[in-house]
Backbone as CSV, one residue per row, in Angstrom:
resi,resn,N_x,N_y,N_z,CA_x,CA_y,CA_z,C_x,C_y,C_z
1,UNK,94.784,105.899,11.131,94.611,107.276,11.565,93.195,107.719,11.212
2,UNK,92.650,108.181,12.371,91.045,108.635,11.881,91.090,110.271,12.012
3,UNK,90.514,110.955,11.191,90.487,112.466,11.132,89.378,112.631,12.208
4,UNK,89.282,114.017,12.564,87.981,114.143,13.270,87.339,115.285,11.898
5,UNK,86.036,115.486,12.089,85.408,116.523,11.230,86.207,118.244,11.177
6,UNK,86.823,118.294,12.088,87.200,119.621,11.956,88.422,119.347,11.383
7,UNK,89.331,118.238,11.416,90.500,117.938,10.060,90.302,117.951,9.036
8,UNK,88.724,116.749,8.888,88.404,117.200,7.077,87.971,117.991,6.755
9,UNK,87.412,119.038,7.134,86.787,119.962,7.019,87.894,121.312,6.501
10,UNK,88.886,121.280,7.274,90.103,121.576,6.968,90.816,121.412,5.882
11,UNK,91.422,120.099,5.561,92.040,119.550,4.000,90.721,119.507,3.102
12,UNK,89.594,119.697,3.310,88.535,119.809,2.196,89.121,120.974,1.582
13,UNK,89.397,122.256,2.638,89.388,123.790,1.882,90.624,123.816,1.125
14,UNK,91.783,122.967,1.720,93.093,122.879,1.199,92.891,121.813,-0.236
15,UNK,92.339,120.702,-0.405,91.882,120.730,-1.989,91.450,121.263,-2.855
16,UNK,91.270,122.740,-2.711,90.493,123.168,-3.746,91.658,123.746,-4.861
17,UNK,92.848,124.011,-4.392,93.428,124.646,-5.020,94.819,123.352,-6.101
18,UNK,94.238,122.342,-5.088,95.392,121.101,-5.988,95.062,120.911,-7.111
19,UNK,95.553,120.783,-7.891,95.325,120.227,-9.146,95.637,118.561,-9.029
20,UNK,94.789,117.689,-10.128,95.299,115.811,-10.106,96.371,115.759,-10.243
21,UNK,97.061,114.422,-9.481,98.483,114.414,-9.481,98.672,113.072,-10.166
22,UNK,97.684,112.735,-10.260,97.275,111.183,-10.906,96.229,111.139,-11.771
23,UNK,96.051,110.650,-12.861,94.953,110.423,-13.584,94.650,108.698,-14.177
24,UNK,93.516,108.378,-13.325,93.020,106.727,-13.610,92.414,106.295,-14.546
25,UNK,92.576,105.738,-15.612,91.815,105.529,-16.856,91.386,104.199,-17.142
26,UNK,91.178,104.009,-18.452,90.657,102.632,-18.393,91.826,101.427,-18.357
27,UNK,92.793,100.987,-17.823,93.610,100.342,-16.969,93.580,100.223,-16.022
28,UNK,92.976,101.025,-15.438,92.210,101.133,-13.564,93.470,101.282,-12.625
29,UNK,93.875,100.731,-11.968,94.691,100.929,-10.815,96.059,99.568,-11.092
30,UNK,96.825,100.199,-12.068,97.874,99.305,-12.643,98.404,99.410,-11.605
31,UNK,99.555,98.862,-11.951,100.927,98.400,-10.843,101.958,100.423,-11.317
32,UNK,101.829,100.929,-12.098,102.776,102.113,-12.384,102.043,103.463,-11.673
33,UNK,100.204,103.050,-11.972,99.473,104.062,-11.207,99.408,104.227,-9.867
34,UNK,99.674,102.831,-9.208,99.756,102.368,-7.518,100.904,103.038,-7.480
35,UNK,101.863,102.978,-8.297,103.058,103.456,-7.608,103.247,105.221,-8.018
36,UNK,102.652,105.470,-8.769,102.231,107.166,-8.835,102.141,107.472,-7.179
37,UNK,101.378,106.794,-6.882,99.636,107.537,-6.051,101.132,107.245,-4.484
38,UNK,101.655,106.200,-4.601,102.436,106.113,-3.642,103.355,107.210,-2.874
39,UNK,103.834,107.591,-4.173,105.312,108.736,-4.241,104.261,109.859,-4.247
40,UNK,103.296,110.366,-4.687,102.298,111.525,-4.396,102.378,111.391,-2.744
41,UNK,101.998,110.054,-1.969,101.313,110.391,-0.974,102.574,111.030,-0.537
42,UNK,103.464,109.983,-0.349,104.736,110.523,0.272,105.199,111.863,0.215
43,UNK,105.055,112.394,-0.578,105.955,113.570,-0.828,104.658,115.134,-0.894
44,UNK,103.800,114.722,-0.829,102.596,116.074,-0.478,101.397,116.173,0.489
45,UNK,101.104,114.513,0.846,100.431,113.945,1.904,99.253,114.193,1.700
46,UNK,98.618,115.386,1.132,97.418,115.470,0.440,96.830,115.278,-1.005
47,UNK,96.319,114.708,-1.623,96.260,114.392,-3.371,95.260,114.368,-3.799
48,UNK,95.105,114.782,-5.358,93.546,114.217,-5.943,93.924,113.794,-7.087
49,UNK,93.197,112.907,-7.285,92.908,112.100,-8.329,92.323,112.203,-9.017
50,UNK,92.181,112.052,-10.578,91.297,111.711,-11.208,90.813,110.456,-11.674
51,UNK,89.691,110.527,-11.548,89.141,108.726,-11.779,88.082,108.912,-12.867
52,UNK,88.331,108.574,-14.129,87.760,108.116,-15.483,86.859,107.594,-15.500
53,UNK,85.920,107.388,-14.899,85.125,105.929,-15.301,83.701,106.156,-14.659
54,UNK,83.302,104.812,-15.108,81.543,105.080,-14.138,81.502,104.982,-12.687
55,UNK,79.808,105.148,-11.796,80.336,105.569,-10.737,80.940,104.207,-9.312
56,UNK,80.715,103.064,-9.994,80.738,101.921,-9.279,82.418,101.377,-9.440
57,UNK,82.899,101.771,-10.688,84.673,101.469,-10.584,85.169,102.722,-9.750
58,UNK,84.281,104.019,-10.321,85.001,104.478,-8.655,85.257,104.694,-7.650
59,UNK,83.839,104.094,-7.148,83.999,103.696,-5.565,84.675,102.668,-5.500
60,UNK,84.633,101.956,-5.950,86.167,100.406,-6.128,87.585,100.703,-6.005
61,UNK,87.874,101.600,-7.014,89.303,102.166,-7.025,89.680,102.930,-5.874
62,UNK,88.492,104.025,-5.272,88.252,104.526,-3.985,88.901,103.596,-2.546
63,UNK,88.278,102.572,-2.930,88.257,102.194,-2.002,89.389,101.498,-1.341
64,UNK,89.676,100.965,-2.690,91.301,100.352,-2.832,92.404,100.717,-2.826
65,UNK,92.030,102.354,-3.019,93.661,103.202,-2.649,93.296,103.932,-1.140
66,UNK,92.297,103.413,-0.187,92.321,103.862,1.278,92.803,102.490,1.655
67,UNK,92.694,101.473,1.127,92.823,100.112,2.161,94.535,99.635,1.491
68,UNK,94.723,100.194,0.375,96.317,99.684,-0.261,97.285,100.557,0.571
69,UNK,96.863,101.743,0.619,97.810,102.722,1.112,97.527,103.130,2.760
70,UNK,96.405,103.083,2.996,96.100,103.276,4.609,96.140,104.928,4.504
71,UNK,95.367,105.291,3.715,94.885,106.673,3.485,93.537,107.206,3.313
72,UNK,93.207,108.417,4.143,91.799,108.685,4.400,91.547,109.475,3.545
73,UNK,90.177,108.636,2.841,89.260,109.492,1.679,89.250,111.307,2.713
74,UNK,89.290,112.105,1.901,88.977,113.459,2.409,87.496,113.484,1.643
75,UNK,87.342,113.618,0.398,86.001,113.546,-0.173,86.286,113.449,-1.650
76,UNK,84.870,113.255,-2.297,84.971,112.652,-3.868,84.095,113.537,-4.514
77,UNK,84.376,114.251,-5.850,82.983,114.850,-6.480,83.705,114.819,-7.925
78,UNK,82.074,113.856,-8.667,82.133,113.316,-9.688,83.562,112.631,-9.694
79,UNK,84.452,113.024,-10.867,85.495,112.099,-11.359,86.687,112.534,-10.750
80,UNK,86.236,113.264,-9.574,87.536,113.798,-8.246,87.962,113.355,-7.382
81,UNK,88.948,112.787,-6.691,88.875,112.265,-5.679,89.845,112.478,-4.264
82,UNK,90.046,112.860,-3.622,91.185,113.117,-2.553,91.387,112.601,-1.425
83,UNK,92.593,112.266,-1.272,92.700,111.771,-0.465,94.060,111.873,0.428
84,UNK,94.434,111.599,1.772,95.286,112.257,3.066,96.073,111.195,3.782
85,UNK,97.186,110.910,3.877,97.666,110.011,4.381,99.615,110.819,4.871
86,UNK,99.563,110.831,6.468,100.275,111.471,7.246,101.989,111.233,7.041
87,UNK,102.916,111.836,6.522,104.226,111.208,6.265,105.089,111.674,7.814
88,UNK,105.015,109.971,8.236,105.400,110.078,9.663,106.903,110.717,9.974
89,UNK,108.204,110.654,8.465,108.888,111.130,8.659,109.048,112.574,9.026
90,UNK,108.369,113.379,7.898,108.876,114.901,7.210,107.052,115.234,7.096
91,UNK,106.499,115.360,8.216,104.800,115.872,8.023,105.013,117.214,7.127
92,UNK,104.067,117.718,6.616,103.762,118.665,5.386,102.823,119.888,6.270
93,UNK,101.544,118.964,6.818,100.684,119.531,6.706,100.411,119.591,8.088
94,UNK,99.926,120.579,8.663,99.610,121.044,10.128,97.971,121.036,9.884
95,UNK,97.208,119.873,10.555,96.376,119.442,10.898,95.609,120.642,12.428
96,UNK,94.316,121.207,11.995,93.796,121.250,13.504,93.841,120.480,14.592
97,UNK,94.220,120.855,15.644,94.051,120.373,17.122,95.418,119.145,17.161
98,UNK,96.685,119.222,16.146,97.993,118.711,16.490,98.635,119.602,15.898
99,UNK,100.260,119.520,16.353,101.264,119.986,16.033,102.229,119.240,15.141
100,UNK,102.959,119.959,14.060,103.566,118.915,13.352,105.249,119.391,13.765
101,UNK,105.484,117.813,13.662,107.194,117.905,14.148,108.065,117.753,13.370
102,UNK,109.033,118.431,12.873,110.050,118.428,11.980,111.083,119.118,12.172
């Protein structure tokens, strides 16, 4: 699923008010944190993270929870990170320029 700019632009304004639903530390992206970040996506479709570390594990970890989960970075600042991935059952979130069905 690719956003267009006026989607992220959109869930950008809708992160401001989330608080982390996950916090990544120095264990990095265990098997209990993968499965955090999982049941987050599922059940709020939008999330942020916190990521602990310097800035090269977190573009790593970044990168690895868009390609593990098939979820689009929304954006990152400093040790923040968010990210959007669509729950095809029970959608949450009403996206510009679609309709959500439920």
């Amino acid at each position: 699923m690719s956003l267009s700019n006026r989607q992220l632009r959109h869930l950008r304004g809708l992160t401001h008010q989330l608080k982390p639903v996950v916090m990544v530390g120095d264990k990095g992206l265990s098997e209990n944190v993968m499965s955090e970040i999982e049941t987050a996506l599922n059940s709020h479709e939008l999330i942020k993270i916190k990521l602990r570390s310097d800035r090269e594990t977190r573009s790593a970890w970044e990168a690895e929870i868009v390609s593990s989960f098939g979820a689009e970075s929304v954006h990152s600042i400093g040790q923040v990170a968010c990210f959007f991935r669509r729950n095809s059952k029970k959608p949450v979130i009403e996206l510009p320029g679609e309709s959500v069905k439920g």
